[in-house]
C-alpha positions in Angstrom: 27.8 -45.7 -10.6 24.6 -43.7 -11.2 21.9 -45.1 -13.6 21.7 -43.2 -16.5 18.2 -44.6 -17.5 16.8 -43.9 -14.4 14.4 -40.6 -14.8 15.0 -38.1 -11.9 11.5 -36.9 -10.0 11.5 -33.1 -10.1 8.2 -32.6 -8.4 9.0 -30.8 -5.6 10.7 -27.9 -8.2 7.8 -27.7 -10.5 5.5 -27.1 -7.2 7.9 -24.4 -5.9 8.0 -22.8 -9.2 3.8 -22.5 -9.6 3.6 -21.5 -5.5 6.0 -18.9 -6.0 4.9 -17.6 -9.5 1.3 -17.8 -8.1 2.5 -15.9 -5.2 4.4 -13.3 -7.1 1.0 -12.7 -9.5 -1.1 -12.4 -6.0 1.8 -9.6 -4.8 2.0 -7.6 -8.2 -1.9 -7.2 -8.2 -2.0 -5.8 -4.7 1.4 -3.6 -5.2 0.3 -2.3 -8.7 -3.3 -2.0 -9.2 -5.8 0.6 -7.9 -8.1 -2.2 -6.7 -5.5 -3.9 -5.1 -4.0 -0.9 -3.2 -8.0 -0.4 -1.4 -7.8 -5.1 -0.8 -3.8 -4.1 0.7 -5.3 -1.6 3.3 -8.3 -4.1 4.3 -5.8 -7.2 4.7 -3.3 -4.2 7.1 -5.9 -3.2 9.0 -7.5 -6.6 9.8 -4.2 -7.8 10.7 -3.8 -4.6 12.8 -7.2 -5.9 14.9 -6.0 -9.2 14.9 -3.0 -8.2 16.7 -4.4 -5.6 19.0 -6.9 -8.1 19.7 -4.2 -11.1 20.8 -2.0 -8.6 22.8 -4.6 -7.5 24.6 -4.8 -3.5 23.5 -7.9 -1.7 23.3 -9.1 -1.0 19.6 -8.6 2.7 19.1 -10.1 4.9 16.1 -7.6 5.7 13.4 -7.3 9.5 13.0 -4.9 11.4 10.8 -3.8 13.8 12.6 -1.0 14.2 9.7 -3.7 15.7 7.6 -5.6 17.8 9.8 -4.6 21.0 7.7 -6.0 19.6 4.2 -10.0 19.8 6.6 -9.1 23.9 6.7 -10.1 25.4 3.1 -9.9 29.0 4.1 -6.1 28.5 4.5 -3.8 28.7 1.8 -1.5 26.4 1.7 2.1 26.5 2.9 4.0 24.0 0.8 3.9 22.5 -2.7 3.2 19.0 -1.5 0.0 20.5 0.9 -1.3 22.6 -2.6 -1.2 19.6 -4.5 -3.1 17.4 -1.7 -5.9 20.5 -1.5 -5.7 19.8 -5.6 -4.8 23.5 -5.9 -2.5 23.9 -9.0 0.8 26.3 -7.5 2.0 28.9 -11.1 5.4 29.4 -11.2 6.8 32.4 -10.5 5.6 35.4 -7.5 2.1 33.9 -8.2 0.3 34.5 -5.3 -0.9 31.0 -3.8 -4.0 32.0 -1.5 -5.5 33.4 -5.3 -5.7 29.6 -6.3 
């Protein structure tokens, strides 16, 4: 029969509860805050050397080729999304979107 005096050692609990809460804290700064959103890029892209490094690729220089049509101002914009990325504000209505 089990002791009921004897005290039970919870230690390992109360370290798994501060390591993960600490952890959460550490991921909610990073996911949430402007600050944290610039640190979340460094820590990718260091881990992106660090792998192209161990598997032997060459390092390449990142270009966004995605956004090659927000560098051409004298363009007016085709989309919604593409006006609000060249901070143009679209009217509603026949509003003509090159006047912007």
């Amino acid at each position: 029969m089990k002791n009921p005096f004897e005290k039970e050692n919870h230690t390992n609990l109360i370290a798994g509860v501060i390591i993960g809460t600490a952890a959460a804290g550490v991921a909610a700064y990073l996911m949430y805050s402007g600050k944290g959103a610039v640190i979340r890029d460094e820590i990718c892209s260091s881990f992106d050397r660090i792998r192209n490094t161990l598997m032997g690729a060459p390092e390449q220089e990142e270009e966004d080729h995605h956004l090659d049509y927000l560098q051409k101002p004298h363009k007016a914009p085709k989309t919604d999304r593409e006006a609000l990325l060249k901070h143009q504000v679209l009217e509603h209505g026949d509003a003509d979107p090159s006047a912007a």
